[in-house]
C-alpha positions in Angstrom: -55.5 -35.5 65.0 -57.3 -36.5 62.2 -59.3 -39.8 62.7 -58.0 -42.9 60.6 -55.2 -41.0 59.4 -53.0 -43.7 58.9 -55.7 -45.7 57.6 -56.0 -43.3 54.7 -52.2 -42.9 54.5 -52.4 -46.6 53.4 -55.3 -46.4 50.9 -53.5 -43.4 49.2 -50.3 -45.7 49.1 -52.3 -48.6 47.2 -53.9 -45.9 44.9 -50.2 -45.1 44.1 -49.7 -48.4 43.5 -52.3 -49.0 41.7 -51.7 -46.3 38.9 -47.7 -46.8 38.8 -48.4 -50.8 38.2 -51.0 -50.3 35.3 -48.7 -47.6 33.9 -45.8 -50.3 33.7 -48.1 -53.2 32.4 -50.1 -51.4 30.0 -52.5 -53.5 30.4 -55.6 -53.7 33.4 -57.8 -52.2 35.3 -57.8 -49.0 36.7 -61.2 -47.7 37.7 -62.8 -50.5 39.8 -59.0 -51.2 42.1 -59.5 -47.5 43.2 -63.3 -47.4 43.8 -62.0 -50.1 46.8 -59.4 -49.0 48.0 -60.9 -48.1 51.6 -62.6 -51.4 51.7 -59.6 -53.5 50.9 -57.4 -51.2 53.4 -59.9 -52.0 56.2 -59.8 -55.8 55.6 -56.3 -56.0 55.6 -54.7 -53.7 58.0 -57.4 -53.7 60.8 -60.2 -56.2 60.5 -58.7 -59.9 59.1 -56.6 -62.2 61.0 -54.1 -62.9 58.7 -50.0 -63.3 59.2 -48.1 -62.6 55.9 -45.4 -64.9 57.0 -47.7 -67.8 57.6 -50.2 -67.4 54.2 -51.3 -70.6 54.4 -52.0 -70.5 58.0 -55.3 -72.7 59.0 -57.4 -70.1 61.2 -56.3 -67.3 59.3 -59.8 -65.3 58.2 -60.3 -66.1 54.2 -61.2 -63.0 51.2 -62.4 -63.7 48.1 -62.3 -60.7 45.3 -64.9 -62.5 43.3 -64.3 -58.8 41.0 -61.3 -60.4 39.8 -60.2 -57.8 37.5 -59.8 -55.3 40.1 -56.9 -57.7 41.0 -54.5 -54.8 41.2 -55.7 -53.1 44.6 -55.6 -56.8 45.8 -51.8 -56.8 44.9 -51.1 -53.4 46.3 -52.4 -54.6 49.7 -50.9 -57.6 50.0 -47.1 -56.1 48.9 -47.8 -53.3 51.5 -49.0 -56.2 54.2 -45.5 -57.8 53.4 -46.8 -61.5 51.9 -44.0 -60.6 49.0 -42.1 -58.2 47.6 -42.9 -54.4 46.4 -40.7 -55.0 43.3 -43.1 -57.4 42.1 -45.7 -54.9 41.8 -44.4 -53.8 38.5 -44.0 -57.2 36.8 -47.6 -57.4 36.6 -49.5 -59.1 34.0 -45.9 -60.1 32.3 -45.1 -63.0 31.3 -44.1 -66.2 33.5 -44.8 -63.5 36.8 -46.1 -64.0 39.8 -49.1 -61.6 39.3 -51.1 -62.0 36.6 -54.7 -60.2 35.3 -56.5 -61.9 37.7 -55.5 -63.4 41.1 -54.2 -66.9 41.0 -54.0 -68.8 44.7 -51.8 -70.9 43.1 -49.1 -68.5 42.2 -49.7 -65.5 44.1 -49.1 -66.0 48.4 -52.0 -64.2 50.3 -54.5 -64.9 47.3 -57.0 -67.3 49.3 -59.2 -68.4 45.9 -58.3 -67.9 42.0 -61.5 -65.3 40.7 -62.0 -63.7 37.3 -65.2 -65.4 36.0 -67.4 -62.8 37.6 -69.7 -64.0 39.7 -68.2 -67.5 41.1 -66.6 -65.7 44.0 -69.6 -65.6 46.2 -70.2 -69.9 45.8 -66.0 -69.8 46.8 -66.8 -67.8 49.6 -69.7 -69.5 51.0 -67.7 -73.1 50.8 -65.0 -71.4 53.1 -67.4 -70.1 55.3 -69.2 -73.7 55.8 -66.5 -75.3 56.3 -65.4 -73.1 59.1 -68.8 -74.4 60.8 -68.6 -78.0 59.9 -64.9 -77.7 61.2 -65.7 -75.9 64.2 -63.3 -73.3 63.2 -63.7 -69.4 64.2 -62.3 -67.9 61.1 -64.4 -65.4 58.9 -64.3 -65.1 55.4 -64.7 -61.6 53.3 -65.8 -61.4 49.5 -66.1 -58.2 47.6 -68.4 -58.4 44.6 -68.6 -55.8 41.8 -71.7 -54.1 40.0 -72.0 -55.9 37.0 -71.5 -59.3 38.4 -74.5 -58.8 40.8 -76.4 -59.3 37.0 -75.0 -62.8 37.0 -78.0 -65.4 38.0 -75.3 -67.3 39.7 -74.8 -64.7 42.9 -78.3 -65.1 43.6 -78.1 -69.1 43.5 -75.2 -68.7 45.9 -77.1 -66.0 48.6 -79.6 -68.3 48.3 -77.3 -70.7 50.1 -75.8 -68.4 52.1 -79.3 -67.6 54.0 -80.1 -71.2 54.0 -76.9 -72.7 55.8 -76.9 -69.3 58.1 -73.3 -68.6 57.2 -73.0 -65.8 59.7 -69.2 -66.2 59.6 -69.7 -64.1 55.8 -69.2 -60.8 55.4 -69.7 -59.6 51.9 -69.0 -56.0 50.5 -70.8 -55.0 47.0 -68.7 -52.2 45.7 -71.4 -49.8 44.2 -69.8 -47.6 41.8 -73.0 -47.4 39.9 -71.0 -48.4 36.5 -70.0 -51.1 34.3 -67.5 -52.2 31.3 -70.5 -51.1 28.6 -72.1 -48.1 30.4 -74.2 -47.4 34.0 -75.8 -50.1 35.5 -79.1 -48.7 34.7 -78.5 -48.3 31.4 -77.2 -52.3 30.8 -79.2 -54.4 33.0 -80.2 -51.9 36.5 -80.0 -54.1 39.7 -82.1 -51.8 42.0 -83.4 -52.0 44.7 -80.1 -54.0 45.5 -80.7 -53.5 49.1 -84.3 -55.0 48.9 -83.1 -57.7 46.6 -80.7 -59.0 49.2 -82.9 -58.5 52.2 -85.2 -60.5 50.2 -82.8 -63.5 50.0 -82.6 -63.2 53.5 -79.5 -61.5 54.0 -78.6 -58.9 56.9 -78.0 -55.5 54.8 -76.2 -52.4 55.4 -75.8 -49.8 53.3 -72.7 -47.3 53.6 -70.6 -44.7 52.2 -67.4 -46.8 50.7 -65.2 -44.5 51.2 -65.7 -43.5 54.7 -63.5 -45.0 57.2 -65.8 -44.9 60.3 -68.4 -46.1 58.1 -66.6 -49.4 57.1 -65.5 -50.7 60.8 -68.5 -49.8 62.3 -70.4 -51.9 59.8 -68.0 -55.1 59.6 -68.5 -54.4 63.5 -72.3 -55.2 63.0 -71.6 -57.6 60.9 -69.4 -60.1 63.5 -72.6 -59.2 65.9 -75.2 -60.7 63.5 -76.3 -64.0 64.3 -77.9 -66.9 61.7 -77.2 -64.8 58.7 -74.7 -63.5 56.4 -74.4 -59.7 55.8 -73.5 -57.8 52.8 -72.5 -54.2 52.8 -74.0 -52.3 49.9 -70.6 -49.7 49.8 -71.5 -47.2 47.8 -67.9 -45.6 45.9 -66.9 -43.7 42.6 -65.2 -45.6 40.2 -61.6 -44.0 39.7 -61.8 -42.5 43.2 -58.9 -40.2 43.4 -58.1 -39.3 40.5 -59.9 -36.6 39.4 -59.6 -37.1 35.2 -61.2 -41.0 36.0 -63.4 -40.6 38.7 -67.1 -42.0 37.5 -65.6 -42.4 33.7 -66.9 -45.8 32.1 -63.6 -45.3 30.2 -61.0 -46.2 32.8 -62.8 -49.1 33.4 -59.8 -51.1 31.7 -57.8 -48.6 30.3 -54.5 -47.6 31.2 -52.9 -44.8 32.1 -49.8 -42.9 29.7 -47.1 -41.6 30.9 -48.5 -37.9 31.2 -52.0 -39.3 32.9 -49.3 -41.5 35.0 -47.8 -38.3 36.2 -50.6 -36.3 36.5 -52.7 -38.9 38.9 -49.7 -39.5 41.4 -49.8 -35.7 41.6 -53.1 -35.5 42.3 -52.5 -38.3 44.9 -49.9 -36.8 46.8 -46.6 -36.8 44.6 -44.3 -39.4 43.5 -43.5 -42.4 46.4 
């Protein structure tokens, strides 16, 4: 039997998801929701303790999608983990709904922090994760940061803090498509080395494929054995992954799909749901 078959099964099912939603709203973003889907799958069906029916719930383990625009791969998880319905799923971005562009803790259950300024995640993250020491509380708290925001001076304020309190209770995942909203990394503001960057701010690194299941538990498995310091795991992914017509295109960064591109990507991911 395939390994992590039903692991995959679920990550095709948020892809789904993810293009049926954006078709519906008209309005979001595509490209960076399907470059994670593997990394959000892992967090939330294997590695977080989390109960849907309790979201609140004190020692649950905390994530933080600083990338708040990727919000839909976010809601995809959380409607497949049960924390509301599937219906809603298609209400996004309207009106006086309960999911909006970018995750609101406020209105949305499951959504530990409200994101969308890019970059502010990571500071969220690491005031969870201290508190979890200062409370002497066992819980672990999970951030996923995009490309471009990695450009933002803040982040490197906030790993700065993260190496000084030795928050080893954070794991952080960098999803490395390589692009941006404008163009390639490179080409806008280039943040290599990335790996030396963070090892220079004192941060336990490891660097994997994104969309490799085995790759993905075994490092949040090094990452609970660390001691004194937080990890991040430099995942590297295609933006669009799955669909073959947006897969590394700057142009689905927030563009939707038609009706026709609809059609086409949920054949390409399997058929209709």
């Amino acid at each position: 039997m395939e390994k992590h078959t039903e692991f995959k099964k679920i990550a095709t099912t948020l892809r789904k998801n993810i293009i049926k939603m954006l078709n519906e709203s008209g309005s979001g973003h595509p490209g960076g929701s399907l470059s994670a889907c593997e990394i959000i799958t892992a967090l939330y069906f294997k590695e977080m303790r989390i109960d849907p029916k309790q979201p609140k719930w004190e020692d649950r383990d905390r994530f933080v999608l600083s990338k708040g625009h990727a919000a839909p791969v976010l809601y995809a998880a959380l409607a497949e983990k049960g924390y509301f319905a599937k219906e809603e799923l298609m209400k996004l971005r309207k009106t006086g709904q309960m999911l909006q562009g970018h995750p609101d803790m406020k209105g949305t259950p499951g959504v530990d922090m409200s994101t969308g300024s890019l970059g502010q995640g990571l500071a969220a993250a690491n005031g969870m994760a201290l508190a979890a020491k200062l409370s002497n509380k066992d819980y672990r708290v999970y951030a996923l940061l995009g490309d471009g925001e990695v450009q933002e001076g803040i982040i490197w304020e906030a790993a700065m803090f993260a190496a000084h309190y030795k928050l080893d209770n954070l794991t952080v995942f960098l999803d490395h498509n390589g692009l941006q909203i404008d163009g390639e990394n490179k080409e806008v503001m280039n943040i290599e080395p990335i790996d030396k960057k963070w090892e220079a701010f004192g941060w336990n690194v490891i660097k994997i494929d994104g969309h490799n299941f085995e790759e993905i538990f075994e490092a949040l498995d090094k990452a609970k054995a660390t001691k004194d310091k937080p990890t991040i795991i430099i995942a590297k992914t295609v933006k669009g992954k799955g669909v073959s017509f947006m897969e590394n295109k700057v142009g689905w960064h927030g563009t939707t799909p038609n009706d026709e591109e609809t059609e086409k990507a949920l054949a390409e991911l399997g058929g209709e749901m």
